[in-house]
N, CA and C atoms of all chains as a GROMACS GRO file, in nm:
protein
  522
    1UNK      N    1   3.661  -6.975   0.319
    1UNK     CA    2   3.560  -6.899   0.390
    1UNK      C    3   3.579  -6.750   0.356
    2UNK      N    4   3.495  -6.690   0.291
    2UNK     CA    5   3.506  -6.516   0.242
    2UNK      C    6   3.357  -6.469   0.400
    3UNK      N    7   3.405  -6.415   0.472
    3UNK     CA    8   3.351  -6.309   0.522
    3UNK      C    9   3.317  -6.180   0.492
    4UNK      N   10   3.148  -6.122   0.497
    4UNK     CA   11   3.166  -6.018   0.425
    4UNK      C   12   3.048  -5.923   0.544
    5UNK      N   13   3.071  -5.819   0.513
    5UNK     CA   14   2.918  -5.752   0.613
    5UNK      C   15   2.905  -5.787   0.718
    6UNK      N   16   3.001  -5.732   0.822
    6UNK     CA   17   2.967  -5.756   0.966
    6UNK      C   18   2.997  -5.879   0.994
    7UNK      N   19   3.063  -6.003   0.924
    7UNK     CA   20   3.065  -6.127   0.945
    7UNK      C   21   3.139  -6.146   1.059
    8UNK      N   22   3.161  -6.246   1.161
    8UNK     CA   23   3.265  -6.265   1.222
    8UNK      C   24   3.295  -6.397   1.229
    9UNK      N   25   3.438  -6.422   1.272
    9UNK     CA   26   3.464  -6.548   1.271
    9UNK      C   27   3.557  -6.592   1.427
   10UNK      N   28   3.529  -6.654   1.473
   10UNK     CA   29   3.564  -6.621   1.686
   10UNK      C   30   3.628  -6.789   1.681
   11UNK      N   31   3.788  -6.788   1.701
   11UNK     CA   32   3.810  -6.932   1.728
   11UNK      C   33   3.870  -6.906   1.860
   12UNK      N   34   3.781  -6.933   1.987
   12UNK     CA   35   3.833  -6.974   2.115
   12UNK      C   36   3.680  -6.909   2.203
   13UNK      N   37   3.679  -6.888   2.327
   13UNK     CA   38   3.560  -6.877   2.399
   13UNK      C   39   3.560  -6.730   2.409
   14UNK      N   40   3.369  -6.717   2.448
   14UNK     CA   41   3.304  -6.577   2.425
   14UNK      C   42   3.254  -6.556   2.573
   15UNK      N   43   3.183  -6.451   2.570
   15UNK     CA   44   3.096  -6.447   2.686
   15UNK      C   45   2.931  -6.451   2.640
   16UNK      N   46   2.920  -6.359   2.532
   16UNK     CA   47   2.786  -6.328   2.461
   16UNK      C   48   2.802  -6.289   2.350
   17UNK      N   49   2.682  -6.325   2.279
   17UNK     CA   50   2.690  -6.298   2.096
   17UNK      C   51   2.532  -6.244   2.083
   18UNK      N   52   2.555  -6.154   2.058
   18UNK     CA   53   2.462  -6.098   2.026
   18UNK      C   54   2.419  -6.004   1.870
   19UNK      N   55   2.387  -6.106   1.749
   19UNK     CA   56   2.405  -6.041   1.617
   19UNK      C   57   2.251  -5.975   1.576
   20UNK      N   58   2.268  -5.866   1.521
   20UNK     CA   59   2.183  -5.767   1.456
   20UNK      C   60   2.156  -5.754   1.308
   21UNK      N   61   2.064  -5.760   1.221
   21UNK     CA   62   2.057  -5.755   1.104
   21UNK      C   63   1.932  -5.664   1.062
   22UNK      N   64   1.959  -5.602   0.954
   22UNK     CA   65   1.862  -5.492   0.925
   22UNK      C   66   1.873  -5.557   0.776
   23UNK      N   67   1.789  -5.624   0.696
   23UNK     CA   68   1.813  -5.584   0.550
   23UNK      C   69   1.655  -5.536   0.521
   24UNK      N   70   1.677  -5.469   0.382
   24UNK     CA   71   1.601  -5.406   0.334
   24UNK      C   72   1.606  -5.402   0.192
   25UNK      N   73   1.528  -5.518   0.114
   25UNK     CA   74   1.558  -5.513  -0.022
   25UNK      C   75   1.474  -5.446  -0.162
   26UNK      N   76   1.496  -5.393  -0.197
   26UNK     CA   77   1.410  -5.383  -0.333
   26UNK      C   78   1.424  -5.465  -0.468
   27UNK      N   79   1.318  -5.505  -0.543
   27UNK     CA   80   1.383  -5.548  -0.680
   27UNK      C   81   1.298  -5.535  -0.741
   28UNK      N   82   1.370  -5.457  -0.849
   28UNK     CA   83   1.232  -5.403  -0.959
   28UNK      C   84   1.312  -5.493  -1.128
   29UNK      N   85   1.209  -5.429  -1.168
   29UNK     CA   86   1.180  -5.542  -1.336
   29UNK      C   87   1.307  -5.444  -1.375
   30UNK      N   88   1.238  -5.318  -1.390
   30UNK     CA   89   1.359  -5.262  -1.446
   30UNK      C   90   1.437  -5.253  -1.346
   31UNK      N   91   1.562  -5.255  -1.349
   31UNK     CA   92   1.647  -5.183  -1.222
   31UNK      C   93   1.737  -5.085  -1.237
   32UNK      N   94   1.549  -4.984  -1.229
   32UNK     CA   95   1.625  -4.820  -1.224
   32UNK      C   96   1.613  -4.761  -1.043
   33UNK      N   97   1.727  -4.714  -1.011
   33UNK     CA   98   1.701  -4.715  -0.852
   33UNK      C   99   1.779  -4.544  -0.824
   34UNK      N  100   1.681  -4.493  -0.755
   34UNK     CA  101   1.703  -4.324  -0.703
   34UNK      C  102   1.840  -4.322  -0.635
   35UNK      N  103   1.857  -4.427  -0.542
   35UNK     CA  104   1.935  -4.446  -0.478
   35UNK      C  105   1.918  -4.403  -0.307
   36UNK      N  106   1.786  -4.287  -0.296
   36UNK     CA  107   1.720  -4.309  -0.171
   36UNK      C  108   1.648  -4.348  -0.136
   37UNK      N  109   1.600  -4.524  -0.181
   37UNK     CA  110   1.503  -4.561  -0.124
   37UNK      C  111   1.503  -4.645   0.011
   38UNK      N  112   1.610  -4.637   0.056
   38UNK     CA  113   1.675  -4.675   0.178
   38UNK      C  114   1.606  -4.586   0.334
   39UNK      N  115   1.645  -4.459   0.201
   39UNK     CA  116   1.635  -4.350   0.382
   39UNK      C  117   1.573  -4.339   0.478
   40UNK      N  118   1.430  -4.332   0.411
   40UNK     CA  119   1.298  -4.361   0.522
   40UNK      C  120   1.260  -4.479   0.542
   41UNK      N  121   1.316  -4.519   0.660
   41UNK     CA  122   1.233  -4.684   0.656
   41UNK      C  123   1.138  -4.671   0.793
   42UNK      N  124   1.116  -4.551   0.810
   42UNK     CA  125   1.015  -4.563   0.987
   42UNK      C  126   0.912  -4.604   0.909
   43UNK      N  127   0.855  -4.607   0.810
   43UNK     CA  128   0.738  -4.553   0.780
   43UNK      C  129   0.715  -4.773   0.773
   44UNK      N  130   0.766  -4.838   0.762
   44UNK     CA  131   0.740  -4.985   0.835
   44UNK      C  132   0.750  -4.999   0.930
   45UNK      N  133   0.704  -5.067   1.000
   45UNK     CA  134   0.674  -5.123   1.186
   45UNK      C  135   0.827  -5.240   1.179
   46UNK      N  136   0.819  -5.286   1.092
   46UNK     CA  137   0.894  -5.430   1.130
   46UNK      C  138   1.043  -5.420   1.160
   47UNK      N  139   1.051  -5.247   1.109
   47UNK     CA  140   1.197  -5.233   1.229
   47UNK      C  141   1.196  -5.173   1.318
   48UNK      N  142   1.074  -5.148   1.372
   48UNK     CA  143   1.071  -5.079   1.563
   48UNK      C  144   0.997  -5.192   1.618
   49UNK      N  145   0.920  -5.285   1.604
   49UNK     CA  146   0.804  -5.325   1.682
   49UNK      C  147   0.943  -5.424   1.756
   50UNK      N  148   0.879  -5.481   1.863
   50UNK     CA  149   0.994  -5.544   1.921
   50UNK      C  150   0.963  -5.724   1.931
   51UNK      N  151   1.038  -5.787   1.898
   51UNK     CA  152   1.029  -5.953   1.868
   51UNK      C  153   1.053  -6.015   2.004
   52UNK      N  154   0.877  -6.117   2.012
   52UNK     CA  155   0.907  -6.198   2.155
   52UNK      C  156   1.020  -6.279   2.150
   53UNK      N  157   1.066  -6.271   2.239
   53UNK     CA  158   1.109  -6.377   2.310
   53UNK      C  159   1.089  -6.536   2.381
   54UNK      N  160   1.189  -6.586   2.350
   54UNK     CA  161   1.133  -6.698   2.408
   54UNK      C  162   1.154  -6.736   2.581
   55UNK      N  163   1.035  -6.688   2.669
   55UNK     CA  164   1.021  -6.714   2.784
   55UNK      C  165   1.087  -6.821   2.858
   56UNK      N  166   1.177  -6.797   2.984
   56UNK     CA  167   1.228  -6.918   3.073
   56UNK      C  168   1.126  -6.921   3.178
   57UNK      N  169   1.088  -7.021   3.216
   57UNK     CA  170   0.982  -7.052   3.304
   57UNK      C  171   1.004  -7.089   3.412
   58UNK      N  172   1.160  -7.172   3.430
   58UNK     CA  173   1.157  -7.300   3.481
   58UNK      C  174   1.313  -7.244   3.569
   59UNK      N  175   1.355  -7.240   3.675
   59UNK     CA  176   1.478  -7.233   3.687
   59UNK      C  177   1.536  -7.365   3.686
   60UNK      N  178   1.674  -7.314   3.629
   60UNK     CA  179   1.793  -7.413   3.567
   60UNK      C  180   1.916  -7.396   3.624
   61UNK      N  181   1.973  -7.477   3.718
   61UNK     CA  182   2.088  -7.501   3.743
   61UNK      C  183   2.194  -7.573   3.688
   62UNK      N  184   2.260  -7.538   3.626
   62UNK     CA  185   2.368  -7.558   3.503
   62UNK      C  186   2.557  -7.568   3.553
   63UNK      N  187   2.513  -7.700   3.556
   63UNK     CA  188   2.674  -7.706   3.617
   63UNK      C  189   2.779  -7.799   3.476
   64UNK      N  190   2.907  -7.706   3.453
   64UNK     CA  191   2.984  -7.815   3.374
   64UNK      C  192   3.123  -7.826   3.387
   65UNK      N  193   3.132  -7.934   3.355
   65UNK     CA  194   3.262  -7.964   3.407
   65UNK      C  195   3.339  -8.053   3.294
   66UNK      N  196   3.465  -7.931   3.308
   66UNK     CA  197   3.565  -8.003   3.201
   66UNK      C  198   3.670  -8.084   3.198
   67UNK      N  199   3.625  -8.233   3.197
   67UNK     CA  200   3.713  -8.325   3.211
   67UNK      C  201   3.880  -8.277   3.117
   68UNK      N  202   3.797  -8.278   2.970
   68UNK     CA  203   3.892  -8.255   2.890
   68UNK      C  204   3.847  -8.128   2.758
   69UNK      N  205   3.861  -8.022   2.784
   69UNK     CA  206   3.809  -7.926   2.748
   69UNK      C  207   3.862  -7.886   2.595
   70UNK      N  208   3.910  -7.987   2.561
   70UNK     CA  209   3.970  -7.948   2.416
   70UNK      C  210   3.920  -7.962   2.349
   71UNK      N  211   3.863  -7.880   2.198
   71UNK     CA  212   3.780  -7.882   2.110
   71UNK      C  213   3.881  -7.913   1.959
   72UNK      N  214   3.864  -8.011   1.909
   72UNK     CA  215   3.961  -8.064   1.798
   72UNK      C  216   3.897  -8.013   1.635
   73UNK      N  217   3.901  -7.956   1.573
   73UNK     CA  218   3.841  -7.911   1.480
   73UNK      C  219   3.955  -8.002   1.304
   74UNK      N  220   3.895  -8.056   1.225
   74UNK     CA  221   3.938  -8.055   1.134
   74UNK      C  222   3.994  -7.996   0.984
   75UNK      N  223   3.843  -7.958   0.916
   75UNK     CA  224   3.828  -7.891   0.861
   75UNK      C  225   3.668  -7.809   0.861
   76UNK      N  226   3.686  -7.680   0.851
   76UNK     CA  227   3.487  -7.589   0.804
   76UNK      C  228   3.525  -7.538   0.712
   77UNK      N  229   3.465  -7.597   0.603
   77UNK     CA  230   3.450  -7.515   0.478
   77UNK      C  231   3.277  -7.415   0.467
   78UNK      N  232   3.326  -7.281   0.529
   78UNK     CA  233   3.186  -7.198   0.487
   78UNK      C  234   3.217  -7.116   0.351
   79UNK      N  235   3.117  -7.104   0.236
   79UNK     CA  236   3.130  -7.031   0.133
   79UNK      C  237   3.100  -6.878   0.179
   80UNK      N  238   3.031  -6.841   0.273
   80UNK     CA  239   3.012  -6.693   0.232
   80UNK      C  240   2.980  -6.697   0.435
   81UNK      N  241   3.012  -6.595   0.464
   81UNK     CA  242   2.980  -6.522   0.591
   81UNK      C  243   2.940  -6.431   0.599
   82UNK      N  244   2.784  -6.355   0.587
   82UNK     CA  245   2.748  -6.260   0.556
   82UNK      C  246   2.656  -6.195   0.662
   83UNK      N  247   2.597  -6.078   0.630
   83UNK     CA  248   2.495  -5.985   0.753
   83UNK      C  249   2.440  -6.080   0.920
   84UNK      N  250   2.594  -6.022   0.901
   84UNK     CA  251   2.638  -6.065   1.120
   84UNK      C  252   2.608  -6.159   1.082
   85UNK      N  253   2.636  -6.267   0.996
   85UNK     CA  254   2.676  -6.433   1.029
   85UNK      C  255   2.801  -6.470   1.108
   86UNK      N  256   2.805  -6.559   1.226
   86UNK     CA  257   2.939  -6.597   1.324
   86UNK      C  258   2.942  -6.725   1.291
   87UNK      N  259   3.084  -6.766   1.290
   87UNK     CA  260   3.121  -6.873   1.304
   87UNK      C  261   3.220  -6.899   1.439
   88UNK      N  262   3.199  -6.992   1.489
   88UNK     CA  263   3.218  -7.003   1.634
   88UNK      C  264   3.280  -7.118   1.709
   89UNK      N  265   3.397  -7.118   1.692
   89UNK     CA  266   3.462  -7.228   1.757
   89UNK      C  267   3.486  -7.213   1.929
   90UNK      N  268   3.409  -7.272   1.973
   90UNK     CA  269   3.433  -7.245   2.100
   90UNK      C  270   3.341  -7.245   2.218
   91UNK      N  271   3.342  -7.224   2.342
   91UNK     CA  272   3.168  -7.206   2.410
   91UNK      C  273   3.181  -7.035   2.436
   92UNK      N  274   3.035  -7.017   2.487
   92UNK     CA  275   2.990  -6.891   2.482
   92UNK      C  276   2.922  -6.882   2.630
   93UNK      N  277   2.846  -6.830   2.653
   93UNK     CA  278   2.735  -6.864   2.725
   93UNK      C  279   2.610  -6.780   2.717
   94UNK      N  280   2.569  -6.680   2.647
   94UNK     CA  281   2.441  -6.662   2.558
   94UNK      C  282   2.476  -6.633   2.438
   95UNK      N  283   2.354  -6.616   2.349
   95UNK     CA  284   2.323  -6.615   2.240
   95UNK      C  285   2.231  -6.562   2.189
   96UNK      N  286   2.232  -6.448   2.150
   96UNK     CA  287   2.078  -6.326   2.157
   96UNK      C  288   2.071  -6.243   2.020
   97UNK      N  289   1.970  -6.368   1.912
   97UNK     CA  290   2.048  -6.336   1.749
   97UNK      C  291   1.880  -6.259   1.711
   98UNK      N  292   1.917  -6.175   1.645
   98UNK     CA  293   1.755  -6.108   1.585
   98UNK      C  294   1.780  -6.042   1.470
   99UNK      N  295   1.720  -6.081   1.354
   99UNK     CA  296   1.757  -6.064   1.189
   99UNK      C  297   1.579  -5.989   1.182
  100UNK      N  298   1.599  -5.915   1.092
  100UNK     CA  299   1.484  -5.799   1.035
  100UNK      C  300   1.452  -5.809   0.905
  101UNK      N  301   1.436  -5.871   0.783
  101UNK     CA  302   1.413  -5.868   0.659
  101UNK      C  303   1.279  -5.821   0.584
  102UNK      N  304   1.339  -5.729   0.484
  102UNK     CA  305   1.179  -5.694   0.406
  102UNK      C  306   1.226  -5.674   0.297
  103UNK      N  307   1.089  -5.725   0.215
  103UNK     CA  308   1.159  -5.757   0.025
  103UNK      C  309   0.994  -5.669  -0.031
  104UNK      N  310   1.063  -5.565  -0.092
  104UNK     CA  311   0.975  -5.517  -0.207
  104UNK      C  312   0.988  -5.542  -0.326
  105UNK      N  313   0.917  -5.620  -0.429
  105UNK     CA  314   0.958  -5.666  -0.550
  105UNK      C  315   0.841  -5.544  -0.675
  106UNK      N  316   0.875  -5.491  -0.734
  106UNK     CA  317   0.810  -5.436  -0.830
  106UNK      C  318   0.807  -5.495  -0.972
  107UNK      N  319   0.702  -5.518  -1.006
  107UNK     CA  320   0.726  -5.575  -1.178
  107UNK      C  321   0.546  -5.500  -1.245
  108UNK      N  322   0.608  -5.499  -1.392
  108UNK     CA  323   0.531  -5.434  -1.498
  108UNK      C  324   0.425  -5.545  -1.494
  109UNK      N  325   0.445  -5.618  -1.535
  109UNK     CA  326   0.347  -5.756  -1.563
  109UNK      C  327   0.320  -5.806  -1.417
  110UNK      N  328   0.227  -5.892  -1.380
  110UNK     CA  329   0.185  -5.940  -1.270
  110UNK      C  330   0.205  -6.094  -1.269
  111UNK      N  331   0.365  -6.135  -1.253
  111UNK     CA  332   0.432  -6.286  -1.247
  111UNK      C  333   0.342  -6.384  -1.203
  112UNK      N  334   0.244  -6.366  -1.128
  112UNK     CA  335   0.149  -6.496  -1.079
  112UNK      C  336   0.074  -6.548  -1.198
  113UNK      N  337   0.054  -6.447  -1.336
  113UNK     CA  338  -0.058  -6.472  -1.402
  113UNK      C  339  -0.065  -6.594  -1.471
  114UNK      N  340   0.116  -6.649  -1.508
  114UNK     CA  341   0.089  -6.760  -1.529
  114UNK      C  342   0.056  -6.882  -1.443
  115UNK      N  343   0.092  -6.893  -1.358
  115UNK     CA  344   0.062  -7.011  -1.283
  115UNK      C  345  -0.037  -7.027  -1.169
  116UNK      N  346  -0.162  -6.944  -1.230
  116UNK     CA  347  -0.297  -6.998  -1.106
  116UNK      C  348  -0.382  -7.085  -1.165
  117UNK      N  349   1.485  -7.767   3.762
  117UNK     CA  350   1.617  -7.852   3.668
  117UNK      C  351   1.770  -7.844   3.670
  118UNK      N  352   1.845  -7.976   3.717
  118UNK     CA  353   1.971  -8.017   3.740
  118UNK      C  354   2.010  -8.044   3.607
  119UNK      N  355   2.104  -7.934   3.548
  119UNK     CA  356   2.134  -7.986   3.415
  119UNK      C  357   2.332  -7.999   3.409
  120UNK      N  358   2.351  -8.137   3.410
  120UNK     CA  359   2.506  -8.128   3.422
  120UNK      C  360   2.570  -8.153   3.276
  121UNK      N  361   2.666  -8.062   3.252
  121UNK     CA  362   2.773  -8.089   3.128
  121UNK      C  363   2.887  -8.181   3.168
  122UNK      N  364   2.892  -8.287   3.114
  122UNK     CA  365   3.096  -8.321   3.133
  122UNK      C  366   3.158  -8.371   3.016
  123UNK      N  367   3.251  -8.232   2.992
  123UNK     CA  368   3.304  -8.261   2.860
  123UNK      C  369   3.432  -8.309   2.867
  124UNK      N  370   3.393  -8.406   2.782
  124UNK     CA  371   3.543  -8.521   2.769
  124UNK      C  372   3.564  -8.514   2.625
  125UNK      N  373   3.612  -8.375   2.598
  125UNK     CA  374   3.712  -8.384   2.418
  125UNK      C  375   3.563  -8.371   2.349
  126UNK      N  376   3.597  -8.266   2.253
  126UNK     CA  377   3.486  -8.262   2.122
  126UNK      C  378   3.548  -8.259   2.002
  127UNK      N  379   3.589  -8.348   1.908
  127UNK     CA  380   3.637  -8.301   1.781
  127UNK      C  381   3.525  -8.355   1.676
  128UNK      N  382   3.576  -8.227   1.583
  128UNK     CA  383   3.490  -8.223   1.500
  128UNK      C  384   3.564  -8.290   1.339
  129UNK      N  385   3.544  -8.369   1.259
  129UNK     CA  386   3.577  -8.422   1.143
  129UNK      C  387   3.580  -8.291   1.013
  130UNK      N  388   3.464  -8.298   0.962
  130UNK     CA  389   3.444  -8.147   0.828
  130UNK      C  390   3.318  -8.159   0.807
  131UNK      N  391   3.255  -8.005   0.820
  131UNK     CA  392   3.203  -7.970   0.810
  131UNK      C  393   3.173  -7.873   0.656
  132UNK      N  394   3.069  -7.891   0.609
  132UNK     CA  395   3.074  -7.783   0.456
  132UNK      C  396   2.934  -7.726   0.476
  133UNK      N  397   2.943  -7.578   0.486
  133UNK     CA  398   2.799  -7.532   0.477
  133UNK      C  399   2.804  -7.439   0.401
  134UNK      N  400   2.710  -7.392   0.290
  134UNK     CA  401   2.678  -7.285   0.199
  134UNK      C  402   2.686  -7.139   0.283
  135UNK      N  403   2.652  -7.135   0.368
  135UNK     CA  404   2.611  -6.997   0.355
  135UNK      C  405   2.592  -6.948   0.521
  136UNK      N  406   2.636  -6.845   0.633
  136UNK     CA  407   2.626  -6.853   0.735
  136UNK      C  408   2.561  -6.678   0.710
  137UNK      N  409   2.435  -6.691   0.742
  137UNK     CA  410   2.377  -6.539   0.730
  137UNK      C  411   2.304  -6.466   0.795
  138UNK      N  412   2.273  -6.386   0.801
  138UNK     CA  413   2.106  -6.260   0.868
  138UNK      C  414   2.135  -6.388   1.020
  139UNK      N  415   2.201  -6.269   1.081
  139UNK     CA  416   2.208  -6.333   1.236
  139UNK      C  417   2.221  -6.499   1.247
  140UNK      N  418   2.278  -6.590   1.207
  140UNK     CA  419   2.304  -6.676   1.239
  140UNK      C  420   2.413  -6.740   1.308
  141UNK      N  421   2.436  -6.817   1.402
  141UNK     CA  422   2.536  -6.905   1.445
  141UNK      C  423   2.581  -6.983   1.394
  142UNK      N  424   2.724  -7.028   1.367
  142UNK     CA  425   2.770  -7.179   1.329
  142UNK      C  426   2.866  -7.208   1.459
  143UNK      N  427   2.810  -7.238   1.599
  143UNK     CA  428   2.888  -7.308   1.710
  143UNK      C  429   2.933  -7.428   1.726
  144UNK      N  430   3.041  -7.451   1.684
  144UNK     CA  431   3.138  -7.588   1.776
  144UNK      C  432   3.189  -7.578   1.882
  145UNK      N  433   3.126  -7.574   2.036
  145UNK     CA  434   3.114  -7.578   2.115
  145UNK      C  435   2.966  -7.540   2.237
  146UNK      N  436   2.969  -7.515   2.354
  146UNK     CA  437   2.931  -7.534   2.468
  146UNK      C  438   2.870  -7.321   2.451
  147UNK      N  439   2.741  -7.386   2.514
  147UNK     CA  440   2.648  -7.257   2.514
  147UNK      C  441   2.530  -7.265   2.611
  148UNK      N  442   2.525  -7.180   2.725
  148UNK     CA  443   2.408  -7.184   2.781
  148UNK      C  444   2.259  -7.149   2.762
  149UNK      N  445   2.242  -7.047   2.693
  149UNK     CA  446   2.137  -6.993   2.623
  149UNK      C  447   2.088  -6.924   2.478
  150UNK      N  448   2.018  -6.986   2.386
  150UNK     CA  449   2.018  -6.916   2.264
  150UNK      C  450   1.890  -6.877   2.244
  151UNK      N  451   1.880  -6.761   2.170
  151UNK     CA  452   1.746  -6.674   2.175
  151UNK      C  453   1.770  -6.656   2.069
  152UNK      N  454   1.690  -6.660   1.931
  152UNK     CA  455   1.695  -6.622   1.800
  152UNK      C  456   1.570  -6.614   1.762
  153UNK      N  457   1.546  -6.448   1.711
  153UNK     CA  458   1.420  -6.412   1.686
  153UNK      C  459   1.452  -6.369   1.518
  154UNK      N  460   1.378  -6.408   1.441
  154UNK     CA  461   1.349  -6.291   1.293
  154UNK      C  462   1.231  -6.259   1.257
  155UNK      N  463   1.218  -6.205   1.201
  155UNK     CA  464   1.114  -6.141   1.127
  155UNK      C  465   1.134  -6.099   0.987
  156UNK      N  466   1.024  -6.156   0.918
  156UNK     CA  467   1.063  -6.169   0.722
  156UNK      C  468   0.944  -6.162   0.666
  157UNK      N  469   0.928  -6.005   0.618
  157UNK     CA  470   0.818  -5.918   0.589
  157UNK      C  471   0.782  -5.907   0.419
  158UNK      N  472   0.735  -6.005   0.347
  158UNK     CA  473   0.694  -5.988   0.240
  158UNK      C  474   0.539  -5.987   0.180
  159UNK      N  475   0.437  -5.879   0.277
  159UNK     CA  476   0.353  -5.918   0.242
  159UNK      C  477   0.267  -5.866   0.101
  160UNK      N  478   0.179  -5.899   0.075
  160UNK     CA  479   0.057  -5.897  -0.087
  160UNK      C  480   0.138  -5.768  -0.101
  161UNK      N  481   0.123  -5.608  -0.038
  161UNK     CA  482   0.102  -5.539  -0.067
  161UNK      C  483   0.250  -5.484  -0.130
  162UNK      N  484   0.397  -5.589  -0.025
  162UNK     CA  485   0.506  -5.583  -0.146
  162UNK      C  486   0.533  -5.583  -0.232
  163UNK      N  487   0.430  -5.658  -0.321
  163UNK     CA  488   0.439  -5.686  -0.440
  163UNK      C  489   0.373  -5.543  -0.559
  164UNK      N  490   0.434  -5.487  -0.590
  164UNK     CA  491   0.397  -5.374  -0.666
  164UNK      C  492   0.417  -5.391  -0.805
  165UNK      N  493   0.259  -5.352  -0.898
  165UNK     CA  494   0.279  -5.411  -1.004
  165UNK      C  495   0.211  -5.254  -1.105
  166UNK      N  496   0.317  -5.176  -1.166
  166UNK     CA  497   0.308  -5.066  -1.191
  166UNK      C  498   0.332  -5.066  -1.407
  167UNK      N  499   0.314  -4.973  -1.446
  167UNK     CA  500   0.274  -4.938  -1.586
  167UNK      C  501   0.460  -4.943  -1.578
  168UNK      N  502   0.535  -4.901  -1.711
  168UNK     CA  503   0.674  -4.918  -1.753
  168UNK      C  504   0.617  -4.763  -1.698
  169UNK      N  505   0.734  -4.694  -1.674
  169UNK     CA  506   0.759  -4.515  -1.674
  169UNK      C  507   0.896  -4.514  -1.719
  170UNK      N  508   0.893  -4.370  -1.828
  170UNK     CA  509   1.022  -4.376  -1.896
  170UNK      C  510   1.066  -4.300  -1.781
  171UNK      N  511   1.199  -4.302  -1.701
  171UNK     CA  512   1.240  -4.201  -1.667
  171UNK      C  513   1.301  -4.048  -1.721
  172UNK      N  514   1.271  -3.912  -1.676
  172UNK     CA  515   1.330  -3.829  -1.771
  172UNK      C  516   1.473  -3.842  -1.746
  173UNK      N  517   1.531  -3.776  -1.810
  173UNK     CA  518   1.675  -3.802  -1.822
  173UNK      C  519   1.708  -3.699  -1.715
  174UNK      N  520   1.807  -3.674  -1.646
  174UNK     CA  521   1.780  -3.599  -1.539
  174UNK      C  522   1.964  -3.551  -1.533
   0.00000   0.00000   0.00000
């Protein structure tokens, strides 16, 4: 398991997890890059506007009980742990994950042209 | 809603997963609430399709 970028890896119990992700990619044909095309990113909505939620409607009474509370693990083979990926042995009791992604691709030629 | 847990031992055998990323969980165990929102913004106008420009040498 290589962890990289904010990864974490939690073996025993949490209270809350709450992971954040911002990426922001470019990829051009050539890859000639200023190196500030990072800086201004207000000028997109999709990292201020704010993401619904999924509504509880219903109240829930949640009772548990641990006969035998031991969690036996063998083997996890993860290859990569990356932008706030958790791995999580254990209980928690929330979970409040919200990832942001935007891909600008630039190319000379227009890649669809072959295949319409 | 009456929702009861009773945990009697969880083991887990092996597990192999590629890749744990952009806000994700991999939980082996007990969780009361999960909320996972993304948003993945590639639209027409991403796609930018421009002449070669030499850069000057700078």
């Amino acid at each position: 398991m290589s962890v990289d970028s904010s990864g974490t890896v939690q073996i025993g119990d949490s209270n809350q997890i709450t992971p954040e992700t911002k990426i922001f990619a470019i990829q051009r044909e050539q890859p000639i890059f200023k190196g500030n095309e990072y800086e201004d990113l207000s000028s997109f909505s999709l990292y201020s506007q704010s993401l619904p939620t999924p509504l509880l409607t219903e109240a829930i009474n949640h009772v548990t009980v641990h006969e035998n509370p031991v969690i036996k693990v063998n083997s996890i083979q993860v290859l990569g742990v990356a932008a706030s990926g958790v791995v999580h042995v254990g209980s928690t009791r929330t979970i409040q994950a919200e990832s942001r992604v935007k891909n600008i691709r630039e190319f000379f030629t227009d890649p669809n042209e072959g295949n319409e | 809603m009456n929702y009861t847990v009773i945990n009697r031992g969880l083991s887990v055998g092996n597990i192999t997963v590629t890749a744990v990323a952009s806000s994700s969980v991999l939980l082996v165990g007990d969780t009361e609430s999960i909320a996972c929102s993304s948003i993945f913004d590639t639209p027409p106008e991403s796609l930018i399709i421009t002449r070669p420009f030499v850069p000057i040498a700078s």
